[in-house]
C-alpha positions in Angstrom: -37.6 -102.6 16.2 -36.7 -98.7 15.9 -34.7 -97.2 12.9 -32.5 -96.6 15.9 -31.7 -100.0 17.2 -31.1 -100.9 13.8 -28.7 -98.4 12.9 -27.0 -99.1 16.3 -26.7 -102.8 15.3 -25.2 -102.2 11.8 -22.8 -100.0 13.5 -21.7 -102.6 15.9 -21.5 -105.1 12.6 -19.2 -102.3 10.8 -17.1 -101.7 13.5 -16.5 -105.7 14.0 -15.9 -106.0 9.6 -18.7 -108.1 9.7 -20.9 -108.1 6.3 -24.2 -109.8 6.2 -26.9 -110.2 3.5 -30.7 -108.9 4.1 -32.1 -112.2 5.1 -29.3 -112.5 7.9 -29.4 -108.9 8.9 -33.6 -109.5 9.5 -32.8 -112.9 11.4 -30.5 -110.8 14.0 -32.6 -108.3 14.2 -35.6 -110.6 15.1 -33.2 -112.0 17.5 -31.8 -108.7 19.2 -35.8 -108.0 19.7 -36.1 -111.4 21.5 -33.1 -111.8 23.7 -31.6 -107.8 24.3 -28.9 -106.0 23.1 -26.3 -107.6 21.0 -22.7 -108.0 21.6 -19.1 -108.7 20.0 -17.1 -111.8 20.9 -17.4 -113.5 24.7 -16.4 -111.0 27.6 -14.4 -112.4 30.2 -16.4 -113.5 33.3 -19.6 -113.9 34.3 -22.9 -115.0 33.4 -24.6 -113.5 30.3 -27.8 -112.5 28.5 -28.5 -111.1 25.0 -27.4 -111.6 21.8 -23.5 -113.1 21.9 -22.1 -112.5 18.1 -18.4 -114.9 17.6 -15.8 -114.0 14.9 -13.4 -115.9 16.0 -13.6 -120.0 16.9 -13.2 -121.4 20.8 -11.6 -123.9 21.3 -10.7 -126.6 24.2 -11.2 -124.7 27.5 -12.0 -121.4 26.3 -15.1 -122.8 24.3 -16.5 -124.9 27.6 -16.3 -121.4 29.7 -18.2 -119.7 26.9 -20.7 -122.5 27.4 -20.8 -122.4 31.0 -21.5 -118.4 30.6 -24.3 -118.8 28.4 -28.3 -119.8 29.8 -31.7 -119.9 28.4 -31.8 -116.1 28.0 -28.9 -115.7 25.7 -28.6 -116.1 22.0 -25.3 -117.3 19.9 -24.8 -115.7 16.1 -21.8 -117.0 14.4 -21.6 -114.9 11.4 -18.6 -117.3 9.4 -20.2 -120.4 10.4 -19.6 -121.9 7.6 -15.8 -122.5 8.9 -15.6 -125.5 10.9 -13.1 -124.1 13.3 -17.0 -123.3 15.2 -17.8 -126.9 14.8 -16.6 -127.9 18.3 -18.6 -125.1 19.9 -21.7 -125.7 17.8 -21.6 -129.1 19.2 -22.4 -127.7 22.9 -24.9 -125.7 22.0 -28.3 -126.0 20.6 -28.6 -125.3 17.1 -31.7 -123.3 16.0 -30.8 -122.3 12.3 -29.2 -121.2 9.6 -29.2 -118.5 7.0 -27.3 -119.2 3.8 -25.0 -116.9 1.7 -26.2 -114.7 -0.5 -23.3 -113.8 -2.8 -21.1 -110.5 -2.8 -23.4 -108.9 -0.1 -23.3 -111.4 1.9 -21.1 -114.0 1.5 -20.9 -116.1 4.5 -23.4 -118.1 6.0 -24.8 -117.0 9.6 -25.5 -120.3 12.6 -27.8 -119.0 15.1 -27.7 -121.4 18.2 -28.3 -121.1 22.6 -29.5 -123.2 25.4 -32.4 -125.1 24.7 -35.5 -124.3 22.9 -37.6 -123.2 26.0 -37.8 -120.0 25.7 -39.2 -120.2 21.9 -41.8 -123.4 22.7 -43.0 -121.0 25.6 -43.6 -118.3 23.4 -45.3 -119.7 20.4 -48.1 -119.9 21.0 -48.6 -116.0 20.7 -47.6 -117.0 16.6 -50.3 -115.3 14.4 -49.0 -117.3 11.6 -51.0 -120.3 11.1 -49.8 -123.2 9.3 -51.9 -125.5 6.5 -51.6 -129.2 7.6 -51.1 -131.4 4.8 -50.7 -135.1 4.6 -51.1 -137.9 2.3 -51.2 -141.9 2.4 -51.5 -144.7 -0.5 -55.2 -144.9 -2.4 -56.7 -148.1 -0.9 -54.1 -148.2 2.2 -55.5 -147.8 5.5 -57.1 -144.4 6.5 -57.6 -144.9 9.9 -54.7 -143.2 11.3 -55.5 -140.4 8.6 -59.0 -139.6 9.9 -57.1 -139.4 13.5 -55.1 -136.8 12.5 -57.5 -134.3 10.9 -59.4 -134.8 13.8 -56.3 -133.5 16.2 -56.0 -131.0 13.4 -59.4 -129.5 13.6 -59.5 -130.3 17.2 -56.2 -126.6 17.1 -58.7 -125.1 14.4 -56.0 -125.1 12.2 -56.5 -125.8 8.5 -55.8 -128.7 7.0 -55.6 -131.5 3.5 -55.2 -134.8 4.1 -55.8 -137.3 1.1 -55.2 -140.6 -0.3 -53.2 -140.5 -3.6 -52.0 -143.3 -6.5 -48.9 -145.2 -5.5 -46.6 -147.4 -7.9 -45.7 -149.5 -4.5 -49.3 -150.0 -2.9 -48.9 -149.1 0.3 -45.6 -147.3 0.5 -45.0 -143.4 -0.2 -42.0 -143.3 -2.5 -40.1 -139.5 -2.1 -41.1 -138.4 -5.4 -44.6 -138.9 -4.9 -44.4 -136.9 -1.1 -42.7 -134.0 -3.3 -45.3 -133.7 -5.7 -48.6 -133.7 -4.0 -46.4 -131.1 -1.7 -46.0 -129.5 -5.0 -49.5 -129.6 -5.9 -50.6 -128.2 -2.3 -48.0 -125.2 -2.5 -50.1 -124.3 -6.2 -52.8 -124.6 -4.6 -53.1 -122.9 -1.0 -51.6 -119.5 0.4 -50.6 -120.1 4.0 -47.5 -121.9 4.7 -47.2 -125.7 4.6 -46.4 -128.1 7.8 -46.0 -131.5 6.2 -46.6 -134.3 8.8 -47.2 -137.6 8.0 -50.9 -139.6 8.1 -50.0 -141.8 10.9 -48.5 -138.4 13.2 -50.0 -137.5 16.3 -50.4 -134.0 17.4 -50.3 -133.5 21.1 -50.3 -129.6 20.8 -50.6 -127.1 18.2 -47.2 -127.0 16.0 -46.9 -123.1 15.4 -43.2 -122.7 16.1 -41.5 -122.9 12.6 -44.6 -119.9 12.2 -43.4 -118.3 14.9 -40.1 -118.0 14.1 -40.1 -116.9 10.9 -38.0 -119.0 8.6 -38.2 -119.8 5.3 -38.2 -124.0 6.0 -38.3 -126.0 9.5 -37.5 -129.7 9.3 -35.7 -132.3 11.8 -32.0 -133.8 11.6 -32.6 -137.0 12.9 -29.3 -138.3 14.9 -28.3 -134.6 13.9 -27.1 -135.1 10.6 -29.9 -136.8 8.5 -32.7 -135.1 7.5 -36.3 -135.8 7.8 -39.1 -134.9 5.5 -41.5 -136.7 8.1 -42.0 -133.2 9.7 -41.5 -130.4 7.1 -42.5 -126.7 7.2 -42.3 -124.8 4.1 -43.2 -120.8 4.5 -44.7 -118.5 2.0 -41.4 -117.6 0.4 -39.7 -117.4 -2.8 -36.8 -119.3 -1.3 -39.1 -122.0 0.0 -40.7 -122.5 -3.1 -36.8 -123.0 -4.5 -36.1 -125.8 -2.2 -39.7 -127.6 -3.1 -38.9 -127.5 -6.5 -35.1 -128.4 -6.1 -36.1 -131.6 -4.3 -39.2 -132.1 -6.1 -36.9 -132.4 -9.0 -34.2 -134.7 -7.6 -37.1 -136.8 -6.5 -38.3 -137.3 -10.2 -34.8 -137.9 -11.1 -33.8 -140.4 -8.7 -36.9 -142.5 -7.6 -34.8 -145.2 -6.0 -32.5 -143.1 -3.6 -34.2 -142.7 0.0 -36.3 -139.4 0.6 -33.6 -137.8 3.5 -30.8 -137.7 1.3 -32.8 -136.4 -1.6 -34.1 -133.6 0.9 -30.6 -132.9 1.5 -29.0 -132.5 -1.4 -31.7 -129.9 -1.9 -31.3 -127.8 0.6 -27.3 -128.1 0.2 -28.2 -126.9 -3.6 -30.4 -124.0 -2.4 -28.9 -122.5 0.0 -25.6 -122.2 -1.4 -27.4 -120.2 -4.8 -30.2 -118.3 -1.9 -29.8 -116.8 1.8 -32.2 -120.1 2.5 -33.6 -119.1 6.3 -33.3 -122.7 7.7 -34.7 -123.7 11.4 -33.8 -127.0 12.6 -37.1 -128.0 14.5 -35.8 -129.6 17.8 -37.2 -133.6 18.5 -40.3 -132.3 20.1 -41.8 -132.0 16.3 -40.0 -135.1 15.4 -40.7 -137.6 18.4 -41.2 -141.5 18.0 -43.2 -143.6 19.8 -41.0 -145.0 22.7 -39.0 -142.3 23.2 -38.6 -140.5 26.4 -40.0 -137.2 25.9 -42.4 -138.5 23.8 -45.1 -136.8 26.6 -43.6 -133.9 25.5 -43.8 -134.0 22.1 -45.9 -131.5 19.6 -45.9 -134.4 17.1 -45.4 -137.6 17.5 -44.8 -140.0 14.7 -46.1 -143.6 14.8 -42.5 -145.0 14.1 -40.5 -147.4 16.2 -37.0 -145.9 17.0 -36.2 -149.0 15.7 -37.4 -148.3 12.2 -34.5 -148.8 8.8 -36.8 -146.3 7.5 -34.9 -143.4 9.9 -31.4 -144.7 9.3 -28.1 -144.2 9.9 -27.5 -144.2 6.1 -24.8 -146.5 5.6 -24.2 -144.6 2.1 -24.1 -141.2 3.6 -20.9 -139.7 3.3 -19.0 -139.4 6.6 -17.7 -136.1 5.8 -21.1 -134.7 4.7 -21.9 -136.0 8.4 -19.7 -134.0 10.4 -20.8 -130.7 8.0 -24.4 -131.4 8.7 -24.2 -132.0 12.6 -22.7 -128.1 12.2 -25.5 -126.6 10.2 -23.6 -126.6 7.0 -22.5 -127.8 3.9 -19.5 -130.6 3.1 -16.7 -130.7 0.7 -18.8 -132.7 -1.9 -21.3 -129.6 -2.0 -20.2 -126.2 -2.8 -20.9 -123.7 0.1 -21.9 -120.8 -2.4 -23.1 -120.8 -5.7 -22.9 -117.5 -7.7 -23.8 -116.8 -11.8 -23.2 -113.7 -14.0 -24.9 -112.5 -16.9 -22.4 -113.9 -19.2 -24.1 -116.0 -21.8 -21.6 -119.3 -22.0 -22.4 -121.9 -20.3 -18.6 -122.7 -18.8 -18.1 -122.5 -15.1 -15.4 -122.4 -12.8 -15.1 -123.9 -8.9 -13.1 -122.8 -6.9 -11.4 -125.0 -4.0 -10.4 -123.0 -0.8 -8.5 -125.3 0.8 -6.1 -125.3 4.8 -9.5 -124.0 6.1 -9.0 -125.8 9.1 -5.3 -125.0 10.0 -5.9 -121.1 9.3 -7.2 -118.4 11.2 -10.7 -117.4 10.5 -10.6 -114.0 9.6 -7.9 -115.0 6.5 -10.5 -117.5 5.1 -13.6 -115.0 5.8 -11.8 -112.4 4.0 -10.5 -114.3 1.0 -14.0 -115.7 0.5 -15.5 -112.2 0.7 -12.1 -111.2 -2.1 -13.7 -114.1 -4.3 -17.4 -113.2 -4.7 -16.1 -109.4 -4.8 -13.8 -110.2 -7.7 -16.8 -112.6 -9.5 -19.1 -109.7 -8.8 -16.2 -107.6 -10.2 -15.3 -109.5 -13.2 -16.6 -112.6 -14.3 -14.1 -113.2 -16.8 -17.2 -114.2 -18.8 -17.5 -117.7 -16.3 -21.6 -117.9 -16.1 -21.2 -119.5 -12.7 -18.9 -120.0 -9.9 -18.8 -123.0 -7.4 -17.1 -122.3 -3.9 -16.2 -125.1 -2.2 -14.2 -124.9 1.8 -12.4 -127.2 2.2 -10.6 -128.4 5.9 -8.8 -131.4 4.7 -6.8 -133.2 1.6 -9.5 -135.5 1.4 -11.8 -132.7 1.0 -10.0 -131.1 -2.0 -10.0 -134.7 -3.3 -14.0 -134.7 -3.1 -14.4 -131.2 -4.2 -11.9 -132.0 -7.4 -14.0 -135.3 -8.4 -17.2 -133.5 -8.1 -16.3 -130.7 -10.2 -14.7 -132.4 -12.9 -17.9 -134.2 -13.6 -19.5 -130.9 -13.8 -17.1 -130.0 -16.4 -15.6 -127.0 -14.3 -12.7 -125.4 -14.7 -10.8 -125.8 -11.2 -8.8 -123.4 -9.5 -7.3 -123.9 -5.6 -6.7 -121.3 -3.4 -5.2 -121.2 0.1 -6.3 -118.4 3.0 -4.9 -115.1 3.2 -4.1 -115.3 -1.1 -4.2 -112.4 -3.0 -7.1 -112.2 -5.1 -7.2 -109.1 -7.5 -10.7 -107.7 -9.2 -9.2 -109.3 -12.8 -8.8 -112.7 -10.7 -11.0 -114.4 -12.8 -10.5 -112.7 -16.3 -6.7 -113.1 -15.9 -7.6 -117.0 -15.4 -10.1 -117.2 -18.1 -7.8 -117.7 -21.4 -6.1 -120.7 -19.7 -8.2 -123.6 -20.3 -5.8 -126.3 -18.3 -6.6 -127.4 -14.9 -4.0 -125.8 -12.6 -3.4 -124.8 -8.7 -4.0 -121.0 -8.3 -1.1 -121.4 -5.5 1.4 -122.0 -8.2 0.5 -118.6 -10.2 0.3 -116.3 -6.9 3.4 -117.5 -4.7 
């Protein structure tokens, strides 16, 4: 892309107050270059191509005309998405990522979504960026189905490591053990990683997390629960952060199953990193018996049966509805930002009414928040931002900060928030509503 186009691009974000970081200024630009010129909001009428950016939520019939509008040759950015007044749209569309906040510069997190993934599938294959396979299965356990898949692997000329490792359980993986040998493979190899497990079957070459980009692919089975059955990790400082993150959680939390644990780390990274996130569509995520499982790039020898692929009885149902949008819930803060001041105290910060307020009043007090934090501190080492749409929300948020130890302040959309927000809070050590100091 020219030095032109991009200017002309920023220009059209300036002119629409829309601030993005550098990882979510790259991801529309790669867009733009795929799908055509970029424009603000839904015109009225007609059928459309390009790049569609949304400030404001549809709703009801005005989202189901957008919809209609929209085919294979048209992109959707949402550049607030993480408000969930774009939840009811997101759900008509296809979602193909997400690129997390990045603080003051960019503090909202961008939903990229369109009609289908045809367009991409077609096109990968022109991917120069060639993925290691990796794999493992229990020492002892069966390797049949292993020796199949390096064969498919080889049979793409694609590299590849496929091993049997020590298991406490015989012939089960546990998550922790998954997370380290993927560990041990980032440390050792220089090409990106494309987990798939030793019993997959590869039906064509997988190069479209490659392809597009981003800094992690995986699959949310029943759209809310993630996989690590299929997981692509690129050559990224911000991949290596979410391997680590769950690699950790893993090691601290044997018993808990591997999806949630996968979850919780990429809810922890990319609120602290602008975490490029593609959510691989079923194709890389098929299971024997289902009904594009012709189709599929891999398919995993699983049952759609399988207790192993949940639902999660113990997943939160408002985490649920977050993750079916792309984005974080009111348990886990949305952005996570620290300052160079050396105490260890920090303050969350509950924005609550998200739901029943217009969009641009809660995108501009967040953006008023990490200004002020970026501003003044108030010698807080970290801040916690949590969005919250309901009471029940600000109930979760409260609970999960006060077992942090946080200090906890709630604001409401459209609040005042002054550079010395923070410092003027900081000598008051009670636990008190924000509301009741700013009226």
């Amino acid at each position: 892309m020219t030095d032109g186009t991009h200017a002309n691009l920023d220009d059209l974000l300036q002119s629409g107050g829309i601030r993005l970081g550098r990882a979510q200024r790259d991801r529309l630009h790669w867009l733009t270059g795929q799908y055509g010129a970029p424009t603000l909001d839904p015109l009225a009428g007609g059928k459309r191509s390009g790049v569609v950016i949304l400030k404001e939520p549809l709703s009801g019939a005005a989202a189901e005309l957008f919809y209609r509008s929209l085919n294979p040759a048209s992109a959707v950015v949402i550049p607030r998405g993480e408000n969930p007044g774009f939840d009811f749209l997101k759900s008509k569309l296809t979602e193909f990522g997400t690129v997390g906040p990045s603080g003051a510069d960019g503090p909202h997190e961008m939903w990229w979504g369109g009609i289908g993934w045809s367009k991409f599938l077609a096109a990968a294959d022109t991917s120069v960026v060639r993925p290691r396979i990796v794999s493992c299965y229990p020492r002892g356990g069966d390797a049949t189905a292993a020796f199949a898949l390096r064969h498919l692997v080889e049979r793409f000329d694609l590299p590849c490591h496929i091993e049997p490792i020590d298991t406490e359980l015989g012939d089960r993986l546990l998550c922790f053990e998954k997370a380290e040998f993927m560990l041990r493979m980032w440390n050792k190899y220089r090409e990106p990683l494309l987990f798939v497990e030793a019993g997959a079957i590869l039906r064509d070459a997988p190069l479209l997390p490659g392809f597009l980009g981003c800094d992690v692919a995986l699959h949310k089975w029943n759209r809310w629960e993630m996989s690590g059955r299929t997981l692509y990790l690129g050559r990224t400082d911000r991949a290596e952060q979410l391997l680590r993150a769950w690699q950790q959680l893993a090691a601290s939390y044997p018993a808990i199953w591997e999806g949630y644990l996968l979850d919780q780390a990429w809810s922890l990274t990319s609120s602290q990193v602008p975490l490029d996130t593609v959510w691989l569509p079923r194709s890389y995520h098929a299971l024997k018996g289902d009904l594009g499982a012709m189709r599929a790039t891999i398919l995993h020898d699983q049952q759609t049966t399988t207790l192993e692929l949940g639902p999660d009885p113990g997943f939160a149902s408002i985490a649920r509805v977050a993750r079916r949008a792309g984005r974080t819930g009111a348990r886990d803060a949305f952005m996570v930002m620290t300052s160079k001041a050396e105490t260890g105290n920090g303050i969350a910060l509950i924005l609550s009414d998200v739901s029943a307020s217009d969009a641009g009043a809660v995108a501009a007090t967040v953006e008023a928040v990490t200004g002020a934090y970026a501003a003044d501190c108030g010698g807080y080492g970290r801040l916690e931002l949590s969005l919250c749409a309901w009471q029940d929300d600000v109930g979760a948020a409260r609970e999960a900060a006060a077992q942090a130890r946080y200090r906890i302040l709630e604001i409401a959309p459209g609040q005042r928030i002054a550079n010395d927000f923070f410092a003027a809070h900081a000598s008051d050590g009670a636990v008190m509503t924000a509301r009741h100091l700013f009226p």
